[in-house]
OpenMM code with the backbone's topology and positions (N, CA, C; nanometers):
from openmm import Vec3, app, unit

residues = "UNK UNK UNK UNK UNK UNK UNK UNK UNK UNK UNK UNK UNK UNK UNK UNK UNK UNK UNK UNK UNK UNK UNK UNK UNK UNK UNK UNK UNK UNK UNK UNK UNK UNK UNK UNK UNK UNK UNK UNK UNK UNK UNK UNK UNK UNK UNK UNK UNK UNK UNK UNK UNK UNK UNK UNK UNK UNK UNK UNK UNK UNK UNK UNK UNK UNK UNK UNK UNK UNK UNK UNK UNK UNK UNK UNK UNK UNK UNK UNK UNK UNK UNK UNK UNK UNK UNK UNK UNK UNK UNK UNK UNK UNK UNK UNK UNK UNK UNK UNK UNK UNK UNK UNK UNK UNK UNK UNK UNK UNK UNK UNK UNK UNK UNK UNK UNK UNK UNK UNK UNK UNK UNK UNK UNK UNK UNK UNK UNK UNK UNK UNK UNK UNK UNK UNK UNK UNK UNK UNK UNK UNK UNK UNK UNK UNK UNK UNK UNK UNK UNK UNK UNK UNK UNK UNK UNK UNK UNK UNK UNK UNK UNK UNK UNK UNK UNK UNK UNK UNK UNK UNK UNK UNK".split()
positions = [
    Vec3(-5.7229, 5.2943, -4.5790),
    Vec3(-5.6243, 5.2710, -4.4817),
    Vec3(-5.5627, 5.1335, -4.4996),
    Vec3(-5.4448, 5.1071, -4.4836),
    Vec3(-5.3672, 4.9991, -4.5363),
    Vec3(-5.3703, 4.9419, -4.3778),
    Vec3(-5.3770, 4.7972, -4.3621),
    Vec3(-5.3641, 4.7315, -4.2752),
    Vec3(-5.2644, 4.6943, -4.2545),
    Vec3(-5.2215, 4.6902, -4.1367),
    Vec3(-5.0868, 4.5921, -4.1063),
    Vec3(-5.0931, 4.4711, -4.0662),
    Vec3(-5.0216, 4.4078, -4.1301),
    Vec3(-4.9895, 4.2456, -4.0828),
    Vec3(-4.9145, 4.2828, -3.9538),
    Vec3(-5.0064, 4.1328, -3.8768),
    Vec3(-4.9209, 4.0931, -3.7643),
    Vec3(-4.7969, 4.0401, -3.7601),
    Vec3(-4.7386, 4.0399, -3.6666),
    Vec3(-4.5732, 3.9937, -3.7069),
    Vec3(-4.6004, 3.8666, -3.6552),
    Vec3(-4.5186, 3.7384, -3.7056),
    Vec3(-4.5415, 3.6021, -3.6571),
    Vec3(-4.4386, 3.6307, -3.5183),
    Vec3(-4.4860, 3.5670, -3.4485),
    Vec3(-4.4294, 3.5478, -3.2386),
    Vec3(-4.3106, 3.4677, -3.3158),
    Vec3(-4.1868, 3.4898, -3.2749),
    Vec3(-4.0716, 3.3822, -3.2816),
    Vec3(-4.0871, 3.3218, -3.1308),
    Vec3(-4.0755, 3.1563, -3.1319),
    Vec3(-4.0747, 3.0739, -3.0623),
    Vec3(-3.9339, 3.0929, -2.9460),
    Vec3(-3.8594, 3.0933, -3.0523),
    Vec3(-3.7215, 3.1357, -2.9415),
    Vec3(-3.6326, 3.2558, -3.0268),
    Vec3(-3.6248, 3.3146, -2.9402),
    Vec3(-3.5490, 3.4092, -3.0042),
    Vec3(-3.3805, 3.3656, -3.0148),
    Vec3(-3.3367, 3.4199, -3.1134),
    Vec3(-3.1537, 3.3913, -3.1226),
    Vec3(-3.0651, 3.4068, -3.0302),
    Vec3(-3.1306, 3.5041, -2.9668),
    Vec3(-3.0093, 3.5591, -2.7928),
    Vec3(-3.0538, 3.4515, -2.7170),
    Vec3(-3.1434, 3.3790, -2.6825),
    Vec3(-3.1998, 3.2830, -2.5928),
    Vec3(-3.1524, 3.1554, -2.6481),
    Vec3(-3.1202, 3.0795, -2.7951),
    Vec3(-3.0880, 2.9911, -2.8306),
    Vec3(-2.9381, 3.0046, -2.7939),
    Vec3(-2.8729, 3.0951, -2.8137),
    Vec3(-2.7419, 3.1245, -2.7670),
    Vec3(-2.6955, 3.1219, -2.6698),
    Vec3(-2.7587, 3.1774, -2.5977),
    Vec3(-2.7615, 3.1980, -2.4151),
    Vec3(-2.7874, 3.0242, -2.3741),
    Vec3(-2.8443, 2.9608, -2.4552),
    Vec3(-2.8446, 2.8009, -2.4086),
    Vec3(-2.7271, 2.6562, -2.4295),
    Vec3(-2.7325, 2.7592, -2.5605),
    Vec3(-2.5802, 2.6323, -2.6388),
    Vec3(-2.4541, 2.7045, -2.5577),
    Vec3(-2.4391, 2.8141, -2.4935),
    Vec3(-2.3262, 2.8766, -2.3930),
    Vec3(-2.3223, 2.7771, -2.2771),
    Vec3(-2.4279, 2.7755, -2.2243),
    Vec3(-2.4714, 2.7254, -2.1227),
    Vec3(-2.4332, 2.5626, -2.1273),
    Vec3(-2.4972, 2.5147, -2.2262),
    Vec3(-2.4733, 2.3679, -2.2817),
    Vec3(-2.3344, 2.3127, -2.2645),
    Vec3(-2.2213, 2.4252, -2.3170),
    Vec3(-2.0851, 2.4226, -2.3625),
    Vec3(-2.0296, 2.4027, -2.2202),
    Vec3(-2.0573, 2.4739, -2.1382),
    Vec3(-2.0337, 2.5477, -2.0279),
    Vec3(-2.0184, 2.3956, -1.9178),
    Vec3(-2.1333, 2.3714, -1.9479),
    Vec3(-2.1638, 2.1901, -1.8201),
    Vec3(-2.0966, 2.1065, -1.8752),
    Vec3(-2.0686, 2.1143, -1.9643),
    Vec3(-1.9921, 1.9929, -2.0908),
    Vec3(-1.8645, 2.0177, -2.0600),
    Vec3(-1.8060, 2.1629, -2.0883),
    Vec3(-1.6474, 2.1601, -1.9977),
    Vec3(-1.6316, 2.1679, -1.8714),
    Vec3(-1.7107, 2.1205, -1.7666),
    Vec3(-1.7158, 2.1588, -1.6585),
    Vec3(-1.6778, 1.9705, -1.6420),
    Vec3(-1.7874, 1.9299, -1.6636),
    Vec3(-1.7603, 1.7526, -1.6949),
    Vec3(-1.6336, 1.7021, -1.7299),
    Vec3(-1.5804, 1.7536, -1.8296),
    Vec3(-1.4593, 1.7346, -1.8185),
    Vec3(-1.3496, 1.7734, -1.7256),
    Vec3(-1.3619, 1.8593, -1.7160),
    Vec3(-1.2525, 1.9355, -1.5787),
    Vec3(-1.2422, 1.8052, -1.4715),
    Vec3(-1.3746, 1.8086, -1.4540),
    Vec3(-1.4124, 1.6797, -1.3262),
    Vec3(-1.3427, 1.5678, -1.3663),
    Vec3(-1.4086, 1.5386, -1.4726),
    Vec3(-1.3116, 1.3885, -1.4944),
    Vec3(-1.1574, 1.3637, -1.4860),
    Vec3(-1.1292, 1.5062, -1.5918),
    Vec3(-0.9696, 1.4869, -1.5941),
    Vec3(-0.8941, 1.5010, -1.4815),
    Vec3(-0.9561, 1.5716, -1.3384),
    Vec3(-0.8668, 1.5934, -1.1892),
    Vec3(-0.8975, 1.4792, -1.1486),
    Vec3(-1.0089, 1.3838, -1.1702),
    Vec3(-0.9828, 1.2578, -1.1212),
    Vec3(-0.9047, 1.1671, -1.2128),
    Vec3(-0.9128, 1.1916, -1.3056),
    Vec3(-0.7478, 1.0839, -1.3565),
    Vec3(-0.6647, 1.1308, -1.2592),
    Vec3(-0.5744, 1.2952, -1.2639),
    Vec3(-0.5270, 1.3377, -1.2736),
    Vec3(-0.4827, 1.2720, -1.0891),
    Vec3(-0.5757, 1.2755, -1.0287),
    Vec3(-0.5332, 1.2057, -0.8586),
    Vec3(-0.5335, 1.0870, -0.8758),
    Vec3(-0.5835, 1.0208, -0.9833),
    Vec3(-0.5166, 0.8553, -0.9695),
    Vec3(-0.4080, 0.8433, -1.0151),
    Vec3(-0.3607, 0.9449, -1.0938),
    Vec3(-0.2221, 0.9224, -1.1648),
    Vec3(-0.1076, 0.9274, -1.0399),
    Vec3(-0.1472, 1.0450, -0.9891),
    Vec3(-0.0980, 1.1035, -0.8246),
    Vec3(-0.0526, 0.9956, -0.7697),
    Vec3(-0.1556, 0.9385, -0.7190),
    Vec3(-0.1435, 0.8262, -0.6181),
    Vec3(-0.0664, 0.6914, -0.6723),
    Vec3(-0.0831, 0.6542, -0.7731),
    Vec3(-0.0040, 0.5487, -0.8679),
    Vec3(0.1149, 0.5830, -0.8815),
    Vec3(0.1330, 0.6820, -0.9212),
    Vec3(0.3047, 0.7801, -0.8717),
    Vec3(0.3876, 0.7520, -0.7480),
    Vec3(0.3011, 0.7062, -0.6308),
    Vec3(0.3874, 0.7144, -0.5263),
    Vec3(0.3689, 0.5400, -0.4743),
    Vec3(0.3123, 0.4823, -0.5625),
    Vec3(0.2055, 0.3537, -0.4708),
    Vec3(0.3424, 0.2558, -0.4692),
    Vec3(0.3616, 0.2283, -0.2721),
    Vec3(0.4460, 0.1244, -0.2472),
    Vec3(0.4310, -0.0041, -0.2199),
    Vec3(0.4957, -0.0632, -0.2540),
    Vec3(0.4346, -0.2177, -0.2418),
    Vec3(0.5344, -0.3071, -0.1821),
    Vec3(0.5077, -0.3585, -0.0349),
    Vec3(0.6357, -0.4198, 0.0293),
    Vec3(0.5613, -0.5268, 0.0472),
    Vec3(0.6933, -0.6330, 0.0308),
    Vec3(0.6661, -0.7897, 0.0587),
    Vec3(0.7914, -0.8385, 0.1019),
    Vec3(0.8257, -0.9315, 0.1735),
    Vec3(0.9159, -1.0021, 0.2583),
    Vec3(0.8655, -1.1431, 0.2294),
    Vec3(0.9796, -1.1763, 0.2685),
    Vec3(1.0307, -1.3470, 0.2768),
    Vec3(1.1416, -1.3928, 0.3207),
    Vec3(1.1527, -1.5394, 0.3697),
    Vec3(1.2846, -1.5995, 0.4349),
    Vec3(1.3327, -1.6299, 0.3095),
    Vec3(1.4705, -1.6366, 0.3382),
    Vec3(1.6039, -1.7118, 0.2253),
    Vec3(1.6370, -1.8104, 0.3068),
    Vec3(1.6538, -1.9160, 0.2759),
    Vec3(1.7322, -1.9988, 0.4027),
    Vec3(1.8388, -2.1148, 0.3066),
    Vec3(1.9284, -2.1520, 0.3616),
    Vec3(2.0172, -2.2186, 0.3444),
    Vec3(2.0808, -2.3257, 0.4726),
    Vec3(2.1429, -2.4598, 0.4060),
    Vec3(2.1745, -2.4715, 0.5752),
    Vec3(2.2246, -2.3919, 0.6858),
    Vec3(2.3148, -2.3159, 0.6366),
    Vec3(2.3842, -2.2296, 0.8092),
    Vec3(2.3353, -2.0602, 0.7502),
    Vec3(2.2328, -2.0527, 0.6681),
    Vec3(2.1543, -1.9636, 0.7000),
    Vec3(2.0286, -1.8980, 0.6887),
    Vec3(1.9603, -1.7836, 0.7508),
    Vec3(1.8398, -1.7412, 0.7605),
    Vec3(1.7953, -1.6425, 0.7486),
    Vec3(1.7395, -1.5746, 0.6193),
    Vec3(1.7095, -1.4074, 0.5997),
    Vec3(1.6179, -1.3901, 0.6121),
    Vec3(1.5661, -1.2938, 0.6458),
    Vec3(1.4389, -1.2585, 0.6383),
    Vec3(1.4360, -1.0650, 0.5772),
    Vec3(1.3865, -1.0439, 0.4745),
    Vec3(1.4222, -0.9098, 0.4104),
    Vec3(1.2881, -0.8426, 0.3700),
    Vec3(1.2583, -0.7064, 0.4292),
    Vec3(1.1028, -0.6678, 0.3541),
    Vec3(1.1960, -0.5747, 0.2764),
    Vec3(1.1091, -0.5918, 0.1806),
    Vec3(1.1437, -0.4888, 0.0346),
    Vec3(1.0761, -0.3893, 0.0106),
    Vec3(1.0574, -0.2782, -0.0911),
    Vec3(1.0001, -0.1795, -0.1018),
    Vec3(1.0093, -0.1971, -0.2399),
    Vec3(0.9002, -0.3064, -0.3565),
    Vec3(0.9305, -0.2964, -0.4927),
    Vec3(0.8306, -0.2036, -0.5595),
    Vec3(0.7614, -0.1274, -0.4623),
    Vec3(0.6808, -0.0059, -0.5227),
    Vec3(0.7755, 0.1163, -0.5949),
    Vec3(0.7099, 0.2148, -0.5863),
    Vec3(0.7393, 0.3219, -0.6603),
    Vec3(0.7529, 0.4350, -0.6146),
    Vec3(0.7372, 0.4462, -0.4640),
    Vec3(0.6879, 0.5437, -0.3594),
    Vec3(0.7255, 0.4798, -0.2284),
    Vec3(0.7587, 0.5550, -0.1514),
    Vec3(0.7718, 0.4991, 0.0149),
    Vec3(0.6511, 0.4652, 0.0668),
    Vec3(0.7045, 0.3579, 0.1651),
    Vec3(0.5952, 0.3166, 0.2227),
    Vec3(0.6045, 0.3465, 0.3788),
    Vec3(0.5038, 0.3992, 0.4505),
    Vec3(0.5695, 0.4743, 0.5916),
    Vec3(0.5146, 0.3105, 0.6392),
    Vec3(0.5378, 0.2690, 0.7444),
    Vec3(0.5269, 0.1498, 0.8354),
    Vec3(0.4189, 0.2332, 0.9271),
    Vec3(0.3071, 0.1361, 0.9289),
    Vec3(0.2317, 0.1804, 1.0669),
    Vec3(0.1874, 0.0414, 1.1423),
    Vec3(0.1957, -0.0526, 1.1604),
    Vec3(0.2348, -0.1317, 1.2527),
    Vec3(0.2526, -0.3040, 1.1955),
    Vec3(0.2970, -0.3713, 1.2935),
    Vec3(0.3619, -0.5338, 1.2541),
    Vec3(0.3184, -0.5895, 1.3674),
    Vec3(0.2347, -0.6958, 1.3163),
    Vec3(0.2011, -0.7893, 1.3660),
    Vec3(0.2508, -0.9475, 1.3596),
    Vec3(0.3340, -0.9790, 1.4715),
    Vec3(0.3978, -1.1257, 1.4326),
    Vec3(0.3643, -1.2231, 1.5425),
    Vec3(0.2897, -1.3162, 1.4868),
    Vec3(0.2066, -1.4381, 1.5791),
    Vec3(0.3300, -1.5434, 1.5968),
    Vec3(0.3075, -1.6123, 1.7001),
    Vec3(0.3400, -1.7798, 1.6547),
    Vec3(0.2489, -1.8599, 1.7293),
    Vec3(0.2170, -1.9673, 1.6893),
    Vec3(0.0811, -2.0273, 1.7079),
    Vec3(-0.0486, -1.9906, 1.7815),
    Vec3(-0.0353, -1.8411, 1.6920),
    Vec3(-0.1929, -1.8140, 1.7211),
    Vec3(-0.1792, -1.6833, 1.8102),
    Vec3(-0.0491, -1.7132, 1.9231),
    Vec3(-0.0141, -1.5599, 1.9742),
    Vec3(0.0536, -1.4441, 1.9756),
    Vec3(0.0522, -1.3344, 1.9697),
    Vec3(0.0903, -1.2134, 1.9108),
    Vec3(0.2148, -1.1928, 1.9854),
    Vec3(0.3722, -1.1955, 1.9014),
    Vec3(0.4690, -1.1743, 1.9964),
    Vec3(0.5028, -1.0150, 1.9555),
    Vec3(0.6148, -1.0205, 2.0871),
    Vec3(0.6802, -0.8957, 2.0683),
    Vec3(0.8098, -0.8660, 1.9853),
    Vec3(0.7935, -0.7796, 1.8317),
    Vec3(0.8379, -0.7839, 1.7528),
    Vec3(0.9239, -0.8947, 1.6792),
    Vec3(1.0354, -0.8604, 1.5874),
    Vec3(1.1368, -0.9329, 1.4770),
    Vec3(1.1717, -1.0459, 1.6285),
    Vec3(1.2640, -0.9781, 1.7636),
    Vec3(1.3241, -0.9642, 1.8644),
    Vec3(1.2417, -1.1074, 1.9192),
    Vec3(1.1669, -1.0819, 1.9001),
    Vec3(1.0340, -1.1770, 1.9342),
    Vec3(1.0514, -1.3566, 1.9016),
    Vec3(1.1077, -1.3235, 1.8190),
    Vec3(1.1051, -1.4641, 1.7449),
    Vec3(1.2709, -1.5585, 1.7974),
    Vec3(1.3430, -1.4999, 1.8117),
    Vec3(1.4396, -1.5660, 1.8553),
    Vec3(1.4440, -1.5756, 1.9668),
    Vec3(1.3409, -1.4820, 2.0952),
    Vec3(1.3077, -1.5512, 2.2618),
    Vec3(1.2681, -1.6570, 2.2450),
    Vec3(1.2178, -1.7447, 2.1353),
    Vec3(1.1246, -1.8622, 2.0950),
    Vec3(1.2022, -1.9596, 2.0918),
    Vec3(1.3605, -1.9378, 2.0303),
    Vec3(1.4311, -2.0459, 2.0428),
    Vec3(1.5195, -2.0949, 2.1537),
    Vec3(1.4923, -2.1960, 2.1849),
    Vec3(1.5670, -2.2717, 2.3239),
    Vec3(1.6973, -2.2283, 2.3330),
    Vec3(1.7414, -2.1508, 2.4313),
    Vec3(1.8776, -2.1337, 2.4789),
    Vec3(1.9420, -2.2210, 2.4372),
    Vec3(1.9306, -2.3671, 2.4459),
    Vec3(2.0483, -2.4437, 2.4266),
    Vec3(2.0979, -2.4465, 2.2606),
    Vec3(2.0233, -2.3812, 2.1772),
    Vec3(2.0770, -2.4143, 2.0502),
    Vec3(2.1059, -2.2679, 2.0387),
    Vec3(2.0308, -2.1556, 2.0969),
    Vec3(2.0805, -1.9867, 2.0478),
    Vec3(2.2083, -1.9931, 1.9928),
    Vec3(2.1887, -1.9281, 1.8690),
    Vec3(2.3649, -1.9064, 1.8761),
    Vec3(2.3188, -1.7208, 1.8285),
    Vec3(2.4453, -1.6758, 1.7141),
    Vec3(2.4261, -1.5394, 1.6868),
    Vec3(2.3417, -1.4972, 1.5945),
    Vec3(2.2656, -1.4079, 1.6171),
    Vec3(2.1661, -1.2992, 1.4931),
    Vec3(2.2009, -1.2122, 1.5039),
    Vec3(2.1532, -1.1377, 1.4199),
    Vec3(2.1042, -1.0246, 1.4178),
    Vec3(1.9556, -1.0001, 1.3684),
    Vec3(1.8885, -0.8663, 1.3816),
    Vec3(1.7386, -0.8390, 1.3504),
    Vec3(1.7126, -0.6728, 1.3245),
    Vec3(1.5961, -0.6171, 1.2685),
    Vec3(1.6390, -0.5004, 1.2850),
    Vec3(1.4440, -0.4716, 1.3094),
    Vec3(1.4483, -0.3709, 1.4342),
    Vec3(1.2906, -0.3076, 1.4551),
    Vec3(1.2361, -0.2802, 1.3248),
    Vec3(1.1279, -0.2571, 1.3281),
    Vec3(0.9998, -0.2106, 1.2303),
    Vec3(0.9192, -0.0833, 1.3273),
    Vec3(0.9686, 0.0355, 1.3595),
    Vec3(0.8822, 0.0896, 1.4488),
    Vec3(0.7781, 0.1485, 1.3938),
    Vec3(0.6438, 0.1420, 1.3829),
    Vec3(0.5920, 0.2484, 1.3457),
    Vec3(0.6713, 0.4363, 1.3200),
    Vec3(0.5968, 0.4129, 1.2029),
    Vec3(0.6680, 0.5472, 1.1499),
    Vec3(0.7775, 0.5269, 1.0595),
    Vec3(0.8600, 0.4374, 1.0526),
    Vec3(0.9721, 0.3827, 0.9690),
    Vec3(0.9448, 0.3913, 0.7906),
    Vec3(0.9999, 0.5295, 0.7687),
    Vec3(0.9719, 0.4854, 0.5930),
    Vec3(1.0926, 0.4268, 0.5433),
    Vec3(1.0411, 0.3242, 0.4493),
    Vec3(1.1172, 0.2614, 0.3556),
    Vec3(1.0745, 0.2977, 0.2044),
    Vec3(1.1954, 0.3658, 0.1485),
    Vec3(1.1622, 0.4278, 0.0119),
    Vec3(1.1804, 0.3374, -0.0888),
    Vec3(1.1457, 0.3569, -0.2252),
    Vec3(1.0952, 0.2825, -0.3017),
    Vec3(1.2665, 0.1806, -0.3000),
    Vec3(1.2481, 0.1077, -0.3731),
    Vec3(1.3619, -0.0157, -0.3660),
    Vec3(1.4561, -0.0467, -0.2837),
    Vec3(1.4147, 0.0301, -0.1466),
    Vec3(1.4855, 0.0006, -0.0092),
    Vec3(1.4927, -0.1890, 0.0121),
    Vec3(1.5480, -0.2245, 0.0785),
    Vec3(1.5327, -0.3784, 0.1768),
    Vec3(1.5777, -0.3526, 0.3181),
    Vec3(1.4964, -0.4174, 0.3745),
    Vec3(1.5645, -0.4073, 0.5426),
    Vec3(1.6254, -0.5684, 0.5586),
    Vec3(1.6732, -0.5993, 0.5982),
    Vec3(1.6860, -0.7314, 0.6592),
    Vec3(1.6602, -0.7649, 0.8336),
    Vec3(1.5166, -0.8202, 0.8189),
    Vec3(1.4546, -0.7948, 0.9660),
    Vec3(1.5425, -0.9092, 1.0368),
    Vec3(1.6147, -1.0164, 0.9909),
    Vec3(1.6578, -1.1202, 1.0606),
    Vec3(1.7420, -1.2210, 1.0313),
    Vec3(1.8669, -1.2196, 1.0502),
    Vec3(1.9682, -1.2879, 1.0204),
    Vec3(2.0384, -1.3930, 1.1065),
    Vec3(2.0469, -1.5176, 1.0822),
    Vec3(2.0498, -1.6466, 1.1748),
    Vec3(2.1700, -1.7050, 1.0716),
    Vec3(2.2353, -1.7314, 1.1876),
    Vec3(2.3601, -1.7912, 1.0717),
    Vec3(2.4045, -1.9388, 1.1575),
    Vec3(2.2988, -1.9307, 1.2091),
    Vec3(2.3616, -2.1025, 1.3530),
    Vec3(2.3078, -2.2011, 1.2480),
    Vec3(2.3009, -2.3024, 1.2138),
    Vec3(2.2719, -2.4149, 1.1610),
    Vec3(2.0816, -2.4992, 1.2364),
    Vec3(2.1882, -2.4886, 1.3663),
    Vec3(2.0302, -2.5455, 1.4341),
    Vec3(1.9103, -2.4820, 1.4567),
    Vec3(1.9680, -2.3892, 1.4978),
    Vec3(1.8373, -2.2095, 1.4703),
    Vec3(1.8176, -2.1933, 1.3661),
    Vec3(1.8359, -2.2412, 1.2279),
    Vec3(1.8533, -2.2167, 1.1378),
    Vec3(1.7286, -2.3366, 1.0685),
    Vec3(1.7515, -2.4578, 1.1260),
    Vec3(1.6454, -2.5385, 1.1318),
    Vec3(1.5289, -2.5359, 1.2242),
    Vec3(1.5421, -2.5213, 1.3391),
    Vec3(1.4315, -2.4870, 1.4661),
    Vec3(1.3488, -2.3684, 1.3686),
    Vec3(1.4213, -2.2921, 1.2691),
    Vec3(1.2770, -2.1843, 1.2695),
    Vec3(1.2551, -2.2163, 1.1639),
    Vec3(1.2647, -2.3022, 1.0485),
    Vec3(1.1979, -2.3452, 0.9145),
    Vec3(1.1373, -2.4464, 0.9517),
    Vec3(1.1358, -2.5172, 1.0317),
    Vec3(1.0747, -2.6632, 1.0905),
    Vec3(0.9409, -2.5748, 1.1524),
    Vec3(0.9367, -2.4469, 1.2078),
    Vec3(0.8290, -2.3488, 1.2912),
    Vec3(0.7359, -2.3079, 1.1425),
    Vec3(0.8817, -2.2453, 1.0756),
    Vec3(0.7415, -2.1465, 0.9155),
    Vec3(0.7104, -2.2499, 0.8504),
    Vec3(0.7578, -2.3805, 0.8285),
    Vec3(0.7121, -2.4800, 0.7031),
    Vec3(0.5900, -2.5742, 0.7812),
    Vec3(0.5687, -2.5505, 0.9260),
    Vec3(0.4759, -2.5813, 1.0221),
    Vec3(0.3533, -2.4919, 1.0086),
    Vec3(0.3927, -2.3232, 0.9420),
    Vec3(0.2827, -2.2919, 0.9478),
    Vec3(0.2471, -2.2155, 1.1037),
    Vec3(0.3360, -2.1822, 1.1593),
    Vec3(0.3741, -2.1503, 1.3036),
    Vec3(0.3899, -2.0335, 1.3235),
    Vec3(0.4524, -1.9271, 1.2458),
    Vec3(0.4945, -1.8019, 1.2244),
    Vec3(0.4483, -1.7297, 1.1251),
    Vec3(0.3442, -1.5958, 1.1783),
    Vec3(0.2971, -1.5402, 1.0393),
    Vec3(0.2978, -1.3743, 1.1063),
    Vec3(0.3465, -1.2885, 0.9957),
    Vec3(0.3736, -1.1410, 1.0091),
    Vec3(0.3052, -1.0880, 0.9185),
    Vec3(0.2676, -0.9769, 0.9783),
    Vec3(0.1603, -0.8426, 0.8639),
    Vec3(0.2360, -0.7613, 0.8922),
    Vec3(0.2191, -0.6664, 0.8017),
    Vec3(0.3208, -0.5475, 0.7608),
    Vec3(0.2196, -0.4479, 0.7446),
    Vec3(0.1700, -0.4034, 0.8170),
    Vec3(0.0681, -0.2426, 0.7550),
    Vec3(0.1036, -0.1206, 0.7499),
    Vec3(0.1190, -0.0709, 0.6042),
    Vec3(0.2036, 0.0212, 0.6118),
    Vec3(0.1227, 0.1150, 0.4659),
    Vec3(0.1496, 0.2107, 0.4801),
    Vec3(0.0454, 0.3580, 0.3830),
    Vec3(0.1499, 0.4228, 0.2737),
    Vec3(0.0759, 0.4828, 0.2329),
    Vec3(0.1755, 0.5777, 0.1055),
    Vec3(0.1382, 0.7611, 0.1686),
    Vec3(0.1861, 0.7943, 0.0749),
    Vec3(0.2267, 0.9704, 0.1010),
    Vec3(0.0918, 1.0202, 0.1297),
    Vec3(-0.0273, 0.9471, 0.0275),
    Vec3(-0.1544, 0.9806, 0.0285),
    Vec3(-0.2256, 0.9577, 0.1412),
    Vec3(-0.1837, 0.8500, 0.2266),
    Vec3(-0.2772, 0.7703, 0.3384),
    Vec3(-0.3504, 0.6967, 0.3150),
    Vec3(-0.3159, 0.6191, 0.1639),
    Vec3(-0.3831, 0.4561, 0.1077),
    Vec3(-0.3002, 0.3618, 0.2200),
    Vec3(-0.3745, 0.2854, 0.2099),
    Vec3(-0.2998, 0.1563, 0.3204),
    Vec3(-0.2808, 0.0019, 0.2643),
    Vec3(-0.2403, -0.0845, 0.3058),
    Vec3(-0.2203, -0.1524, 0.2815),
    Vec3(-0.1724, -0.2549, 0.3562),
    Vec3(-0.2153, -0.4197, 0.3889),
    Vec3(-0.1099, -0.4907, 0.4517),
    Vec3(-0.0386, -0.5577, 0.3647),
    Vec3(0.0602, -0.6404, 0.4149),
    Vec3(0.1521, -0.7568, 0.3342),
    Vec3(0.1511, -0.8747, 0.4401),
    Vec3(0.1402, -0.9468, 0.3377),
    Vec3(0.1210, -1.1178, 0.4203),
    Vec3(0.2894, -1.1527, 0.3639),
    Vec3(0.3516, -1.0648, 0.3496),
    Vec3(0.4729, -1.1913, 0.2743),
    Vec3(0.4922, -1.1186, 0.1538),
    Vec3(0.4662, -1.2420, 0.0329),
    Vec3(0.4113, -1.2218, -0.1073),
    Vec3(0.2682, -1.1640, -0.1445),
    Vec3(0.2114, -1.1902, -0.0684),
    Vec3(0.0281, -1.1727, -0.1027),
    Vec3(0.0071, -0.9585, 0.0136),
    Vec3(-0.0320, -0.9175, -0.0771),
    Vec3(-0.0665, -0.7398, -0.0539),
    Vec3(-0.1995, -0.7269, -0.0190),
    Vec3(-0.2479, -0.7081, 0.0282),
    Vec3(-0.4263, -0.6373, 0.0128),
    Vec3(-0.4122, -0.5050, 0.0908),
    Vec3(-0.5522, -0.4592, 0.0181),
    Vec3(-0.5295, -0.2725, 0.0137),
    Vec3(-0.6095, -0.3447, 0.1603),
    Vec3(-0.6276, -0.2515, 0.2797),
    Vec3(-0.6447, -0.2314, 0.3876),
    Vec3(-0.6458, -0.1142, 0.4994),
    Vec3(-0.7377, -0.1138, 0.5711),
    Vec3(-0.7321, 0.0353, 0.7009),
    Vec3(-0.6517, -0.0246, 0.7712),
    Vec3(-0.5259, 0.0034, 0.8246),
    Vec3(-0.4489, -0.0107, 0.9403),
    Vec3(-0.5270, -0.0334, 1.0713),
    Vec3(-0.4890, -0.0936, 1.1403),
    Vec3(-0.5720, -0.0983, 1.3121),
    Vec3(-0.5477, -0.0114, 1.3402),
] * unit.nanometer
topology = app.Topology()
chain = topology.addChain("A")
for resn in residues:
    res = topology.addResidue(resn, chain)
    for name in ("N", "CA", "C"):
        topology.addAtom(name, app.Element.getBySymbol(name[0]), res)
């Protein structure tokens, strides 16, 4: 009677090595997917990201004050905060109750209401002083260090942001 050899046990069989490198492939493009939708929402958001800053112009007989929109995307306005020494007035409007009747002469100003979008390379001109002495009374106030405004205002996404002026920081709105 002829004996039979045992068959050697395979350790892994070929359908099971297969069934693993599938599998392998499988988490590996999955990793990617992930990564690339997160580029893919920073690209998003960089797409729309607005960036507003303001400043005075002044000259002798006059006084601008202009926020810009040099982003890339609108920026919706969600609220403005404008101090003068230390206390919180009521709006742009705000700042010329400050100057003494006897020198008032004509402005103009324009609200910031919450909700106000300004699209990308918009300017508003929040404040226009064309008197000479008002014209000095309020640079003698900002070069004092007397008058300071925040601008907090978001993109399409609901990133936020304030503006000091020139200087931006990302920020939660109040």
């Amino acid at each position: 009677m002829k004996q039979e050899k045992p068959q050697k046990k395979q350790l892994i069989k070929p359908e099971m090595l297969i069934a693993a490198f599938a599998i392998l492939i499988s988490i590996s493009t999955l990793i990617v997917y992930i990564y690339q939708s997160n580029l893919m929402k920073q690209q998003q958001k960089m797409s729309v990201w607005p960036y507003l800053n303001y400043g005075p112009s002044w000259g002798q007989d006059y006084f601008i004050v202009d926020l810009i929109n040099k982003g890339i995307g609108p920026a919706i306005i969600e609220n403005v905060t404008i101090t003068f020494d230390g206390k919180e007035i009521e709006g742009i409007e705000g700042i010329m109750k400050l100057v003494p009747d006897s020198i008032r002469g004509s402005y103009s100003f324009s609200t910031i209401p919450p909700g106000l979008v300004i699209m990308a390379g918009e300017a508003l001109t929040l404040l226009n002083v064309t008197e000479p002495t008002v014209v000095a009374y309020l640079m003698d106030n900002i070069l004092n260090d007397k008058f300071h405004m925040e601008v907090c205002y978001s993109s399409v996404y609901g990133d936020s942001w304030i503006s000091y002026g020139l200087k931006v920081e990302e920020s939660n709105c109040k």
